[in-house]
C-alpha positions in Angstrom: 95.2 115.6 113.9 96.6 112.7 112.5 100.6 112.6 113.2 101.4 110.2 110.2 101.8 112.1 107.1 100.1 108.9 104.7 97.5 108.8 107.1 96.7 112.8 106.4 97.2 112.5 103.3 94.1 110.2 103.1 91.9 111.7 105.5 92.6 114.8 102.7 91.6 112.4 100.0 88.6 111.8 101.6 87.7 115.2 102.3 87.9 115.5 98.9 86.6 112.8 97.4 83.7 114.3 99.5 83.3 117.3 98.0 83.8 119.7 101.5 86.7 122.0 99.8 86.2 124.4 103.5 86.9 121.2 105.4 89.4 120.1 102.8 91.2 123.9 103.2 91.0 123.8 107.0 92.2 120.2 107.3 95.4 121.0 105.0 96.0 124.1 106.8 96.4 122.1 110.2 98.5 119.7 109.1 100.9 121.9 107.1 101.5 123.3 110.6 101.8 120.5 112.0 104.1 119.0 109.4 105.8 121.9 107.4 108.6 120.3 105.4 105.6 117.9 103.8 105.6 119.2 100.2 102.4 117.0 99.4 100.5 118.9 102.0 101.7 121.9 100.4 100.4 121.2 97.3 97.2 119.9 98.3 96.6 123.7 100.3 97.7 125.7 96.7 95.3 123.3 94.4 92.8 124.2 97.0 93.0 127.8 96.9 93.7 128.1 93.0 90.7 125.9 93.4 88.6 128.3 95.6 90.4 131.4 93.0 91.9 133.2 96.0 95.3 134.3 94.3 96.3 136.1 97.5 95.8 133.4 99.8 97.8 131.3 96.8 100.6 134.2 96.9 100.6 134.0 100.8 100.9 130.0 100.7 103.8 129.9 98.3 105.3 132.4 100.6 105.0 130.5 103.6 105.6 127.1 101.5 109.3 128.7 100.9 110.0 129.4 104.3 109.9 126.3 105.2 111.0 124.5 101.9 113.2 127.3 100.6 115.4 124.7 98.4 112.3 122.8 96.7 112.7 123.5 93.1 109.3 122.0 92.2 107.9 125.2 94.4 110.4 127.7 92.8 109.3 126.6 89.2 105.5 126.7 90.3 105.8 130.4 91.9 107.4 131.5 89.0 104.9 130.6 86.5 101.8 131.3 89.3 
């Protein structure tokens, strides 16, 4: 796992532009452990799942997203309308 948050970011980019949305989710998911206060990652692993239409693995995700960002407002807003 890449320890540079840009360079994530475009592995996930990658991933994507490839069209693996498992690979994509599992990538996300180990690098929002690995970095948890990184909203982007965040926001990659909810498009994925509202992607994949798994609204309780969304729910679940915006819970955990909170934990660790519990003052982001651009998360707040989102779970509120979501």
């Amino acid at each position: 796992m890449p320890n540079n948050t840009e360079l994530g970011l475009r592995l996930l980019h990658q991933e994507w532009q490839d069209g693996n949305m498992e690979h994509l989710k599992f990538q996300v998911r180990m690098l929002s452990s690995h970095s948890p206060k990184c909203l982007a990652y965040w926001n990659i692993a909810l498009a994925v799942e509202k992607e994949l239409k798994q609204t309780s693995e969304v729910r679940r995700l915006y819970h955990q997203a909170l934990t660790n960002l519990p003052l982001c407002a651009e998360l707040w807003k989102d779970v509120n309308t979501h």
